[in-house]
N, C-alpha and C positions, 0 to 999 in steps of 0.2 A: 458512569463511564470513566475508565483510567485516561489518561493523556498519554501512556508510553516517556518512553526517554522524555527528558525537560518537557516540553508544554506540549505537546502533541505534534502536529502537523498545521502550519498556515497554509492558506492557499492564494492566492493573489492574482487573478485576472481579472480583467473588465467584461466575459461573457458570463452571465449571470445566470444560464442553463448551463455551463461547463462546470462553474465552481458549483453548482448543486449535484452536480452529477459527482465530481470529483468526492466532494462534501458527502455523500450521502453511501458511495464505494466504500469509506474508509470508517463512516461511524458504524457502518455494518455488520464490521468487523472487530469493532471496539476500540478505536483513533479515535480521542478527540481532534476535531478541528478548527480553527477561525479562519475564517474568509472575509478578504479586501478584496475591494473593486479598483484601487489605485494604487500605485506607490509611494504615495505622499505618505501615506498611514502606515506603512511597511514597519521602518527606524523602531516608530514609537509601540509599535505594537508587541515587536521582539524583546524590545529592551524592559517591555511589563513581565514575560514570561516568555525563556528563552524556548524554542521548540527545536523538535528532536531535529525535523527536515521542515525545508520551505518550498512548497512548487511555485515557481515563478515561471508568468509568459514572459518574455521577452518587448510585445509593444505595449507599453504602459502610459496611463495618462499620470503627467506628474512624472517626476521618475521613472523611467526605462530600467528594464530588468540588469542591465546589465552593468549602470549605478550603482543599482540595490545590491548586486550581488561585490564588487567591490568593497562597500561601507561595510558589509557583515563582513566580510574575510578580514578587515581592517580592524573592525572592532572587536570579532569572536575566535578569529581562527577557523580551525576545522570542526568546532562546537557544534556546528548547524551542518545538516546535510543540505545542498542548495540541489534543485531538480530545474533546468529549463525544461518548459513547454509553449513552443510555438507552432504555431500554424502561418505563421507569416516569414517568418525568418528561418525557413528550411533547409536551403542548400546547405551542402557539406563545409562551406567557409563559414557561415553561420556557423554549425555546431561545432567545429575548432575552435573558434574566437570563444566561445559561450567555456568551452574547457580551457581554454586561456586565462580565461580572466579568475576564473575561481570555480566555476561549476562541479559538482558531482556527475552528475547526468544530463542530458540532452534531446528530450523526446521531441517528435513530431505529432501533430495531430493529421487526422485524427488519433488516439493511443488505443490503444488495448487494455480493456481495463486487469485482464492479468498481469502482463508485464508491468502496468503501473504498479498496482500492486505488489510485485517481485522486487522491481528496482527499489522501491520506495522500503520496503520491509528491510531491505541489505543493507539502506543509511540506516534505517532506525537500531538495526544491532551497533553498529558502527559506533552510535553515537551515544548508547543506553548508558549509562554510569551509576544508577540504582537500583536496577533490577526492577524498573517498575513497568510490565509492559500490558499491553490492552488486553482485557480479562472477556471470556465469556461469561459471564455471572451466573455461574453453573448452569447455563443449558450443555454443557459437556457431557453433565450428571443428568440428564434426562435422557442421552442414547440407550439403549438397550444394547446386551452385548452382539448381536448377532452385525448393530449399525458402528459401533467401537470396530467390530471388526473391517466393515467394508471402507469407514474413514482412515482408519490405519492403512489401507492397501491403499486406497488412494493417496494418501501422501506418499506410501512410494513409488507413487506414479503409473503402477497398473490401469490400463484401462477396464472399461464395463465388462467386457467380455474374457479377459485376464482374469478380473476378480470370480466371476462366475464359472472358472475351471478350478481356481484354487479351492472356494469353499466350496464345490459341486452344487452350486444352485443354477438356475435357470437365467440369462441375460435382464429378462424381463423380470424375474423377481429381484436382482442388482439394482435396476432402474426403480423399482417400488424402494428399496430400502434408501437411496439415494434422495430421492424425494421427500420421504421423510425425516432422512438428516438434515436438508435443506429448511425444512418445514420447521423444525425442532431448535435449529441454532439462531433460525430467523435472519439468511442471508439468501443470496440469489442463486451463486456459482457454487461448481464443484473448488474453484482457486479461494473464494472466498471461505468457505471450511473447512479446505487445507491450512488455512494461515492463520484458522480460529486454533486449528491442533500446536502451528508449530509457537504461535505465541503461549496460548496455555499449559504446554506441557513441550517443556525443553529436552526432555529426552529424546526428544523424535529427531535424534542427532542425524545426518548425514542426509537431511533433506534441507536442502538449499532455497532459497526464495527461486531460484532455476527451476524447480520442481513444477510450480506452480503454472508456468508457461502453455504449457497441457492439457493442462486440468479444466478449459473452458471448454464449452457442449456447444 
């Protein structure tokens, strides 16, 4: 598994079903990740292998997210993409203070794992500086054309029954072919095999991490 831009993706909260959740969204797609349960470990953990983006909550044991987020801008700049994620510190003064201080982004929980996904993919271009990004290790090469076909429409955002007027097939045979893309790339979502396309194959210009928004069933 590639790590994408610098070291992949950290994750850093103290719920330990979130960060597996998070953790396991993004290796699915070919992110490496590392996950902390505190802030204390945060510093040292960057400064071993700088990452592309960092999701940080905001209530942190040890160091508070928004310390953490400080000391990276201080020390990296805009190297690192920074993501808050709270579920405690939600109000709208919240998520201003949080872009105040340094942030990228500002979600709420619960998230949506597309839009995490979307936001998160938009720092990693952002931040890429060697072209090194999360690989399907050729299960790409195992679609058949008729399933190249239906993942390309999906990336442009057609929906199931779209797809099924362009290629003249049946809704329900869309959904079989669907399934077996799913089945093939070894991911969950229709979001999550759109963003095995757009990281493996950068031609698929003029789709956006926006695109992706959608594309959950």
């Amino acid at each position: 598994m590639k790590s994408g831009a610098g070291g992949g993706i950290v994750l850093v909260d103290d719920d330990e079903a979130f960060r597996s959740f998070v953790g396991e969204l993004f290796e699915s797609i070919g992110y490496a990740t590392r996950q902390l349960a505190t802030g204390a470990d945060v510093l040292d953990t960057v400064s071993d292998e700088l990452p592309a983006v960092i999701l940080l909550d905001v209530q942190l044991p040890g160091l508070n997210g928004y310390e953490i987020c400080r000391e990276l801008r201080r020390r990296y700049g805009d190297s690192i993409g920074i993501v808050f994620i709270s579920g405690e510190r939600t109000d709208a003064l919240d998520r201003a203070g949080g872009l105040l201080i340094g942030a990228d982004d500002y979600l709420v929980k619960p998230v949506d794992p597309g839009e995490l996904i979307a936001r998160v993919i938009r720092l990693v271009d952002r931040t890429r500086s060697n072209g090194d990004f999360p690989s399907s290790n050729g299960k790409l090469e195992s679609l058949t054309q008729r399933e190249h076909e239906v993942l390309g429409l999906l990336a442009d955002g057609l929906t199931q029954e779209q797809i099924a007027d362009r290629l003249v097939i049946s809704p329900k045979t869309v959904a079989t072919h669907i399934q077996r893309i799913l089945s093939k790339l070894q991911v969950r979502s229709r979001a999550q095999a759109v963003a095995l396309v757009l990281r493996e194959e950068r031609d698929v210009t003029g789709h956006g991490a926006e695109d992706l928004l959608d594309l959950l069933v």
